[in-house]
Structure formats: structure tokens, C-alpha cells
C-alpha angles and dihedrals in degrees: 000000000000091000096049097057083053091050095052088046094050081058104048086050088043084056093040089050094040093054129108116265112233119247109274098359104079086181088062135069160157124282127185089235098204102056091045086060091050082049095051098036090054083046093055093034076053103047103053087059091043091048087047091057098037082057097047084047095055094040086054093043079050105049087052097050091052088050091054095048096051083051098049087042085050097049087047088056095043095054096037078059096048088042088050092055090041086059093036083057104052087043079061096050103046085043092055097037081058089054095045090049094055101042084053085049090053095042085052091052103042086047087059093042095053088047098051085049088045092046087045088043102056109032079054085063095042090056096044084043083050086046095052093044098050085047099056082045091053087054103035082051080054100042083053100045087051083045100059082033082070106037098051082053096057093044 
């Protein structure tokens, strides 16, 4: 259709440029009116139909362009979001792996603290257990000490 309204207008300036130029005015001349109308009229019957399909070609143009657009927009969002929870989940693990750390740090140190109270602990009882013993050794030297004094004694 587009190339018919061309077509029709290629004429009509074949025909402009084809006429015979007025007496003392080169830029005038003579048209055969009628067939300049039937020109006109066909360009005008033309256009409508060419304009039609210019503007259902734009619309379409248009309507894909749109289309493309709300996808891209929807891919944005879809990655911002995966990129969110990416994040989200890196933000997990260093937290927890900063829990985990200090429970470990307090574990070691509680480990070191009960070490150091048993340690107290028990060499306090070995040397109240070594009292004790060098004290019954102390009284049974003496009791038998008294023993072979009396003994000696009864002899």
C-alpha cells in the first residue's frame, strides 16, 4: 500500500515536472486538471489504508516494546531479590559462624577454668589426705614409742 501512494505521487511529479511551462512565468504551468484530481483523489483513497497500517505498525512496535520493558523490569526485580537472599544468607552464615566462634571461646575457657578448680581441688585434698597421714604416723611413732616403753619396762 505504501508503495502505491508513492507511486501515485511519482506520477503526479512526473506529470508537474512534464507540463508545459506559461508564457513569461518558467515557475507556472499547464495541468490537465482532470487527471491531477484522479491523481489526488487515488492518493487520498491510498493513504488512509497506508496510515492504517503505519499505525498498526507502530502500535505493534509499541505493544512489544512494552512487553519487553515489564520483562526486563521483572528480571530486575527477580535478580535484586536473589541478590537480597544472597546477601541475607551470607549475613546467616557470618552471624553464625560468629556464634559458633564464641561458644567455642567460652567452652575453651570454661574448659581451662574447670581444669585450673579441679587441679586446686585435688591437689587441696592430696595435701589434707598427706596431713592426715603424717599425722597418724606421727601417733602411731608415738604409740609405738609408748608400746616398746613399756615394754622395756616390763622385761
Amino acid at each position: 500500500m505504501a508503495n502505491a501512494a508513492l507511486e501515485l505521487l511519482d506520477k503526479l511529479y512526473d506529470m508537474v515536472q512534464e507540463a508545459f511551462s506559461l508564457p513569461f512565468g518558467a515557475d507556472r504551468c499547464m495541468l490537465d486538471r482532470d487527471k491531477v484530481l484522479g491523481l489526488l483523489d487515488e492518493i487520498r483513497h491510498t493513504l488512509p489504508e497506508d496510515l492504517k497500517h503505519a499505525h498498526a505498525i507502530v502500535e505493534s512496535r509499541n505493544e512489544v516494546l512494552s512487553n519487553a520493558k515489564r520483562e526486563a523490569d521483572a528480571t530486575k526485580r527477580q535478580a535484586e531479590e536473589r541478590a537480597k537472599q544472597m546477601l541475607s544468607q551470607d549475613e546467616i552464615i557470618s552471624a553464625a559462624k560468629k556464634r559458633a566462634n564464641e561458644i567455642i571461646l567460652n567452652a575453651e575457657n570454661k574448659t581451662r577454668e574447670t581444669k585450673r578448680a579441679a587441679t586446686e581441688y585435688l591437689d587441696e585434698a592430696l595435701k589434707k589426705t598427706e596431713e592426715a597421714i603424717a599425722q597418724s604416723l606421727s601417733e602411731v611413732r608415738k604409740t609405738r614409742g609408748e608400746f616398746r616403753s613399756v615394754m622395756t619396762r616390763s622385761k
